[in-house]
N, C-alpha and C positions, 0 to 999 in steps of 0.2 A: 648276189648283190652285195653281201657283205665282203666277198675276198675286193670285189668291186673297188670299195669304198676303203678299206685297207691297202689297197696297192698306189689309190691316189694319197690318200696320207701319207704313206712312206716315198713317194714321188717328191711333193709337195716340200717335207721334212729336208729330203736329198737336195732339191734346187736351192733352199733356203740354207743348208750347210755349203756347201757350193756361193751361195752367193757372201757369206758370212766369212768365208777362209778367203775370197778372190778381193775383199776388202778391208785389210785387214792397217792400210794405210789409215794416218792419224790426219782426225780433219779437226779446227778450230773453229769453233762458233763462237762471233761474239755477239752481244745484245745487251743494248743500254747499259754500257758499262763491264758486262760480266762476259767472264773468256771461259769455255769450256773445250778441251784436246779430249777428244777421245776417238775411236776408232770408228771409221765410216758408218761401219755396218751396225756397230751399237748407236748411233744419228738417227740414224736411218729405221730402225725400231723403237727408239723413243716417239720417235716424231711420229711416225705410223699409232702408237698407242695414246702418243697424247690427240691424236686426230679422232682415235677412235671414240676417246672419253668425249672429248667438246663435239661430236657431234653427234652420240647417241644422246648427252643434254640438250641438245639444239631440237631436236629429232622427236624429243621427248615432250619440250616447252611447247615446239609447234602444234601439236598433234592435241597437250592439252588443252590449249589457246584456243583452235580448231571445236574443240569436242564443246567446250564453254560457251565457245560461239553461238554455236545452233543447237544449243540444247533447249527446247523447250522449258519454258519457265514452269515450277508447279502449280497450280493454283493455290489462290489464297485461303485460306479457308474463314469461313464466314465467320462476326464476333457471336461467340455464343450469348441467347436471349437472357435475362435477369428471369432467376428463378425467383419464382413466386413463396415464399415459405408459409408457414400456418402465421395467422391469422393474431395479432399479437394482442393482451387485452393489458391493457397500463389502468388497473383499476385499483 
């Protein structure tokens, strides 16, 4: 199972070096104002990584929102009773 899982990695590494050299043409992004030139395939992994950050945060909020949701409430716990103390003598 292990050489398994080593051979799709090295597969995996291969298509993404492959796709990395076959893109090596200059793309320009621009967005409200800001221009960035850089290289498809570097685009093309930022944006993959920034997808990956906002929506394991998405992913994250929902699930805690979720868990909030239906969480049983704990109960209250009762006021405790006025302790009685010794017996005071103002003599």
């Amino acid at each position: 199972m292990r050489y398994l899982y080593l051979f799709l990695v090295i597969t995996f590494v291969a298509l993404l070096l492959a796709f990395a050299l076959g893109n090596l043409s200059s793309a320009t992004l621009s967005f409200l104002g800001w221009q960035i030139t850089a290289p498809l395939a570097a685009m093309i992994v930022a944006v993959y990584m920034l997808g990956m950050l906002t929506g394991g945060s998405v992913l994250s909020f929902l699930r805690h929102s979720l868990h909030k949701a239906t969480a049983k409430p704990a109960p209250k716990a009762a006021p405790k009773p006025a302790q009685a103390g010794p017996p005071s003598s103002n003599v």
